[in-house]
NULUM-8134 format. One record per residue (C-alpha): residue number from 1; residue in one letter; x, y, z. Coordinates in nm, 3 decimals. Example, Ala and Ser with C-alpha at 12.3 -4.5 7.8 and 13.67 -1.06 7.14 Angstrom:
<atoms>
<atom nr="1" rest="A" c1="1.230" c2="-0.450" c3="0.780"/>
<atom nr="2" rest="S" c1="1.367" c2="-0.106" c3="0.714"/>
</atoms>
This chain:
<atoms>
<atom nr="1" rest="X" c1="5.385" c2="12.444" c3="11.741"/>
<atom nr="2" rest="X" c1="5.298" c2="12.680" c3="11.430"/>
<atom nr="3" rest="X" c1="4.958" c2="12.487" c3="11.341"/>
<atom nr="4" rest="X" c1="4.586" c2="12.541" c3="11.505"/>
<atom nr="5" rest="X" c1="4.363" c2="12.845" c3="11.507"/>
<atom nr="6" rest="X" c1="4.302" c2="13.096" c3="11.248"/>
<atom nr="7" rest="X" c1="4.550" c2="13.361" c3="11.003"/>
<atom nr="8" rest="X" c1="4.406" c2="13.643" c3="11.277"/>
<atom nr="9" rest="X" c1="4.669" c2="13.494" c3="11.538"/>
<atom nr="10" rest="X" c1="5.038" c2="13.403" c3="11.538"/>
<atom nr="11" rest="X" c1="4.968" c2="13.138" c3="11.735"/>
<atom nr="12" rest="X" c1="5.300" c2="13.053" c3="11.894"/>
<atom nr="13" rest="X" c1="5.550" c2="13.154" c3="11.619"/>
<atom nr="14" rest="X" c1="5.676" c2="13.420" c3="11.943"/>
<atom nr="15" rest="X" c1="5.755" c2="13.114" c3="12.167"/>
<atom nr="16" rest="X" c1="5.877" c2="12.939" c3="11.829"/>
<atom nr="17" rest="X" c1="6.097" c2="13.239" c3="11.782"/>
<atom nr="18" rest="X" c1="6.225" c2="13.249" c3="12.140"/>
<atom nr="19" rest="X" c1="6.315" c2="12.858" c3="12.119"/>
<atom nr="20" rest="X" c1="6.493" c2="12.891" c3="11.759"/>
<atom nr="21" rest="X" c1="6.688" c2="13.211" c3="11.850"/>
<atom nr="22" rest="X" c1="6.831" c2="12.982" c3="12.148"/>
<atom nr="23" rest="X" c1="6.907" c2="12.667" c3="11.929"/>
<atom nr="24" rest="X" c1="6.991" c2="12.763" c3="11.579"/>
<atom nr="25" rest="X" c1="7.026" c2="12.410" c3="11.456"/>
<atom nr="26" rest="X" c1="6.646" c2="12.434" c3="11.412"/>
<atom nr="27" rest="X" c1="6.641" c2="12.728" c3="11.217"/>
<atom nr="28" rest="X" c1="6.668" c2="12.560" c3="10.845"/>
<atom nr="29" rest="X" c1="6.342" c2="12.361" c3="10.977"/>
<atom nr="30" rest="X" c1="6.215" c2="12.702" c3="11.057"/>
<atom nr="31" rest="X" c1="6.304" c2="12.817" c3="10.710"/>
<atom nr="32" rest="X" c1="6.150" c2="12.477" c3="10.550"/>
<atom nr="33" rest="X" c1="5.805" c2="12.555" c3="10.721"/>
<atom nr="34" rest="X" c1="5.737" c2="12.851" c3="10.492"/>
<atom nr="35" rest="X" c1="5.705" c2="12.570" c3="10.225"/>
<atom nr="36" rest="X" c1="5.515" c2="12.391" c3="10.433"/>
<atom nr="37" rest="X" c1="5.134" c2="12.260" c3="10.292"/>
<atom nr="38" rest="X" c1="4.921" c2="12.459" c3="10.598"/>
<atom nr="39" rest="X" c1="4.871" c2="12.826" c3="10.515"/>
<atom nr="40" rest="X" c1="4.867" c2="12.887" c3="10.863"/>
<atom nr="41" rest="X" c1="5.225" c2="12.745" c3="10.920"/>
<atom nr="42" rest="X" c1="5.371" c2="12.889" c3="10.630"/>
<atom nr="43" rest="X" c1="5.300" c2="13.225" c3="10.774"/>
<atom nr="44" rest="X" c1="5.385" c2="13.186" c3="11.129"/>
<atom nr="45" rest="X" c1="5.712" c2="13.012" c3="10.965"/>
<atom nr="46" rest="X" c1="5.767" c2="13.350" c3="10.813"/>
<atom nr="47" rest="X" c1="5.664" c2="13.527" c3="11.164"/>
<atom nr="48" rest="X" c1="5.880" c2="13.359" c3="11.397"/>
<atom nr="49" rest="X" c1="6.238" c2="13.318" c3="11.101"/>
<atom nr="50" rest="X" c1="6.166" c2="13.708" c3="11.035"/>
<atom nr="51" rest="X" c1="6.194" c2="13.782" c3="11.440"/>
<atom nr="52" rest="X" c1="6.522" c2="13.585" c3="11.473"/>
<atom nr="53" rest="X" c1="6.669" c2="13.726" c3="11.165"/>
<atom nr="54" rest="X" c1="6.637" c2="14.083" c3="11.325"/>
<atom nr="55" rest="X" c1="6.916" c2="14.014" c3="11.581"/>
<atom nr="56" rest="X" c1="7.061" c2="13.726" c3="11.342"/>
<atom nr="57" rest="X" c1="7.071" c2="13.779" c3="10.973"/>
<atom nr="58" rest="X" c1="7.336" c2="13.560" c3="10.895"/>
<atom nr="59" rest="X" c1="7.100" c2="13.277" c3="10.982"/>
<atom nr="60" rest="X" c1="6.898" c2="13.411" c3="10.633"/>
<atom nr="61" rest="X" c1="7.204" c2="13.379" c3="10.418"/>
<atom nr="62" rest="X" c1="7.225" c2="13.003" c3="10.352"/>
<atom nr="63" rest="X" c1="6.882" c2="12.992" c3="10.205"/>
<atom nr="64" rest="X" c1="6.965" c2="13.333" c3="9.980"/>
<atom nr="65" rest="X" c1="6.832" c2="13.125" c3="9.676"/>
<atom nr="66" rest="X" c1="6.546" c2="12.977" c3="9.806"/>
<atom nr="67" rest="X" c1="6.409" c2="13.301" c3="9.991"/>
<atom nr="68" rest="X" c1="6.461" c2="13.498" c3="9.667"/>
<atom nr="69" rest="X" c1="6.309" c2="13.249" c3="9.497"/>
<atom nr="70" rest="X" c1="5.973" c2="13.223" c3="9.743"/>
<atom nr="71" rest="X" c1="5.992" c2="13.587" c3="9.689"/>
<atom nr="72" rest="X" c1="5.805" c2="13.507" c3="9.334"/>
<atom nr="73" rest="X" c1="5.620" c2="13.233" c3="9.441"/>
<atom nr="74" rest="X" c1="5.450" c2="13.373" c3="9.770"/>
<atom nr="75" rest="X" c1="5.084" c2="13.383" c3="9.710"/>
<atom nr="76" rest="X" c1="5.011" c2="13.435" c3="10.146"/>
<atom nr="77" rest="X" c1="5.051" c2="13.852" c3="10.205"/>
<atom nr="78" rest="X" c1="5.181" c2="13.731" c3="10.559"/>
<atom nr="79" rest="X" c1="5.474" c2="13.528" c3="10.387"/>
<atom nr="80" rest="X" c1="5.527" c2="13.827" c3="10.156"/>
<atom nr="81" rest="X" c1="5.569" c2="14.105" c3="10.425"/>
<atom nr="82" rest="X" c1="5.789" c2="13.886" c3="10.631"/>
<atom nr="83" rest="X" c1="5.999" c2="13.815" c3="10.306"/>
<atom nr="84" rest="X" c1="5.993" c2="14.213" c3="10.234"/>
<atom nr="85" rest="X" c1="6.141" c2="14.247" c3="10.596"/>
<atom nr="86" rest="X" c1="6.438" c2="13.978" c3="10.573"/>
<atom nr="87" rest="X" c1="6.529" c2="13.975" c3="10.197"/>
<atom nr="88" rest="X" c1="6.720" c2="14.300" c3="10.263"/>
<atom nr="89" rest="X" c1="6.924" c2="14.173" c3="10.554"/>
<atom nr="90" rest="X" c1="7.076" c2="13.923" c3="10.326"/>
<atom nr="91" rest="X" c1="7.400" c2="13.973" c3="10.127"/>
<atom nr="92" rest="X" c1="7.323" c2="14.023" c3="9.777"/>
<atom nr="93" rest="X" c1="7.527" c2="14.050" c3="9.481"/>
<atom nr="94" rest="X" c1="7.368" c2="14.341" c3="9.219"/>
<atom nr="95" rest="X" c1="7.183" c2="14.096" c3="9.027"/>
<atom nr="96" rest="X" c1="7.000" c2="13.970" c3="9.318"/>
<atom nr="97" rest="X" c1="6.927" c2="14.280" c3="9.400"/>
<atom nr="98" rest="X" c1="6.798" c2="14.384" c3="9.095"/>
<atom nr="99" rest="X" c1="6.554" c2="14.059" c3="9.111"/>
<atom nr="100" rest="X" c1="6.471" c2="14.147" c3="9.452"/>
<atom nr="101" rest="X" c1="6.382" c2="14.491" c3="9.363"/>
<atom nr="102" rest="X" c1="6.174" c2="14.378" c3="9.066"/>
<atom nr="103" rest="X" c1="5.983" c2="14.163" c3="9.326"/>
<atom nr="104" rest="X" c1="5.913" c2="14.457" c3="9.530"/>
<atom nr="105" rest="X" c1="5.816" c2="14.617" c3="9.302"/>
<atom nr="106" rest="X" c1="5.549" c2="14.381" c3="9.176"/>
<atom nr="107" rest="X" c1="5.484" c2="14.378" c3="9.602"/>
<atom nr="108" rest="X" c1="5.360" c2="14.719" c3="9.516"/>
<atom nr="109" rest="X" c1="5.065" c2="14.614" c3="9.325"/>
<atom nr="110" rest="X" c1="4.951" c2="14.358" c3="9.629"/>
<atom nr="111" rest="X" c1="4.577" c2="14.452" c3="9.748"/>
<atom nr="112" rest="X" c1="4.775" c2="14.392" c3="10.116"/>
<atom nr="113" rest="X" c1="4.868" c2="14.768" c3="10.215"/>
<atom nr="114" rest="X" c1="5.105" c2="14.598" c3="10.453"/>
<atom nr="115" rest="X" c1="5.243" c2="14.403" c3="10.165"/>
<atom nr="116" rest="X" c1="5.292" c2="14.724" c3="9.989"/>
<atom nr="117" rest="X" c1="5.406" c2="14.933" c3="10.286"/>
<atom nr="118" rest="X" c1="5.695" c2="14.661" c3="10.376"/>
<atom nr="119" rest="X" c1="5.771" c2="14.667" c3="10.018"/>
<atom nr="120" rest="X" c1="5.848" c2="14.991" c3="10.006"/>
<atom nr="121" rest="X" c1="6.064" c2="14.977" c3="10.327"/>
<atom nr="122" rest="X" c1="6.218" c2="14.686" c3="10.176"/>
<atom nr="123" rest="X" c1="6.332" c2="14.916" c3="9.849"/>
<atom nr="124" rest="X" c1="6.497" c2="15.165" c3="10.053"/>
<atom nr="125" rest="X" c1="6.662" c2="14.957" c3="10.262"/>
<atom nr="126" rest="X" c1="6.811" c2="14.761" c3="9.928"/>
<atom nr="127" rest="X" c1="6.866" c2="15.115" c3="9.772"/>
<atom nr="128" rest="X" c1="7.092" c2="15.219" c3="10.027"/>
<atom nr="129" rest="X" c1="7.364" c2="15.008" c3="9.922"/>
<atom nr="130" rest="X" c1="7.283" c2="15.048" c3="9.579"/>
<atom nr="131" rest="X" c1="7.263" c2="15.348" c3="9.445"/>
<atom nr="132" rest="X" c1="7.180" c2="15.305" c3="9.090"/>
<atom nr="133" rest="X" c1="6.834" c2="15.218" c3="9.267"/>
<atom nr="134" rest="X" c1="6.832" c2="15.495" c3="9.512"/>
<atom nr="135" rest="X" c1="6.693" c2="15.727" c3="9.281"/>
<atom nr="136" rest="X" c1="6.391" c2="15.533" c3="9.148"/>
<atom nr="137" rest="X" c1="6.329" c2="15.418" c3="9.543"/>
<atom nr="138" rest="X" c1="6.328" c2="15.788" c3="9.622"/>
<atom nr="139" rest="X" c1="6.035" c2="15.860" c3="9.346"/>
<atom nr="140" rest="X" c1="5.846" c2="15.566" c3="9.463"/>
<atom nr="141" rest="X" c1="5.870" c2="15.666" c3="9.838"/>
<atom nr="142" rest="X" c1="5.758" c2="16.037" c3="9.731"/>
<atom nr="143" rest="X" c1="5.496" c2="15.894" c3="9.496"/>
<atom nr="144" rest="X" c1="5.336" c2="15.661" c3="9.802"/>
<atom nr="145" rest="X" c1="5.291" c2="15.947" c3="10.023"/>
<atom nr="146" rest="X" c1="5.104" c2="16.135" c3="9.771"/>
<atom nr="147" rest="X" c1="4.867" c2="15.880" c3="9.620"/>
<atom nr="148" rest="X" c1="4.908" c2="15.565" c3="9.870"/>
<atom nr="149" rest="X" c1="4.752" c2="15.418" c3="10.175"/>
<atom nr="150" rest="X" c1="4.767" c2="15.601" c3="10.497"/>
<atom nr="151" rest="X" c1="5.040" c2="15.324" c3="10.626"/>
<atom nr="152" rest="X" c1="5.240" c2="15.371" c3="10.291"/>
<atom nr="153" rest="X" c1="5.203" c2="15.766" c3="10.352"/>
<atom nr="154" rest="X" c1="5.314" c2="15.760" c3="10.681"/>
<atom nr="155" rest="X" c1="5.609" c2="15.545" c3="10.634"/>
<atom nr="156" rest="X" c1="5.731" c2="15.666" c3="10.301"/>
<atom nr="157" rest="X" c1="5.717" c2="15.996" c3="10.553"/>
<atom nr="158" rest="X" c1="5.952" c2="15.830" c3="10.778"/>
<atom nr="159" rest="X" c1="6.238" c2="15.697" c3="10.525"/>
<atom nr="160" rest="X" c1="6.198" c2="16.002" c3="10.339"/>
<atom nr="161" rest="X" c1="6.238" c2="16.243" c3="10.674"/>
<atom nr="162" rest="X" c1="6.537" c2="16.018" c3="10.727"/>
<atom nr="163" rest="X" c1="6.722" c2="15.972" c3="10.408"/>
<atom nr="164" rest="X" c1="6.678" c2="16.369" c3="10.437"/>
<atom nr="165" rest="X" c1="6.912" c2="16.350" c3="10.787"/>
<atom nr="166" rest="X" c1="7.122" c2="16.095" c3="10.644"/>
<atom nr="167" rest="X" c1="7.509" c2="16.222" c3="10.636"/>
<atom nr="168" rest="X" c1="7.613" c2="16.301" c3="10.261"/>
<atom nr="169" rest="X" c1="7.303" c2="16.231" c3="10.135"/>
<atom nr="170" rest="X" c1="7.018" c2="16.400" c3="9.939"/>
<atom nr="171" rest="X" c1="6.658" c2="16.249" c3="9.874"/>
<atom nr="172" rest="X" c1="6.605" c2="16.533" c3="9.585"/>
</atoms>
């Protein structure tokens, strides 16, 4: 179901999403797909296990290793973004997430501004249960809306608007 067409369409990785959200026995083949041989599958793969990680993320935490691990090996900006969106929805222990903050930060320097802007969302998101990182996020968030692309302005704009409402918390 994820093959056929071209990278400008998702193809069916929506339906795919619909069917694996309802039967999550087929979500490690879901998972397996982003290894798959077809560009084109590996990133609707991504697609469709990033949409049923956003009301599941426990599904993502059996393949911890081996998403942290594509994290480096990702060479598709669609897989990358996805991997940006569900690598911080997974429990990590703080060298994990110092590995998966080194990889987003290496995201940073992708010529995808969408693999840059997720990468920055995916920081923050890390960095707010870690706050030896929270301070370096902040600095990168502040630095992207002064010198990045208008989608890393806008939503380094957003997180930092937020982290600025956020209970107990300070940005400066």
């Amino acid at each position: 179901m994820l093959r056929g067409g071209d990278r400008r369409s998702i193809g069916r990785a929506d339906r795919v999403a619909e069917i694996v959200a309802d039967n999550k026995s087929l979500f490690p083949r879901l998972i397996a797909g982003m290894w798959n041989q077809a560009g084109l599958v590996k990133m609707r793969a991504a697609d469709a296990a990033e949409k049923v990680s956003r009301e599941q993320p426990k599904l993502l935490q059996p393949f911890k290793k081996a998403l942290l691990g594509l994290m480096g090996e990702a060479e598709e900006q669609e897989v990358r973004w996805h991997l940006a969106a569900m690598i911080p929805r997974l429990e990590l222990d703080a060298d994990e997430r110092r590995f998966a903050v080194a990889r987003f930060k290496e995201y940073l320097e992708d010529r995808s501004s969408i693999v840059k802007t997720f990468a920055l969302e995916g920081l923050w998101e890390i960095s707010r249960s870690d706050p030896e990182a929270r301070v370096d996020v902040i600095e990168l968030l502040r630095e992207a809306t002064r010198s990045g692309t208008a989608a890393m302005k806008a939503r380094s704009q957003e997180i930092l608007a937020k982290t600025e409402r956020e209970p107990g918390r300070k940005s400066r």
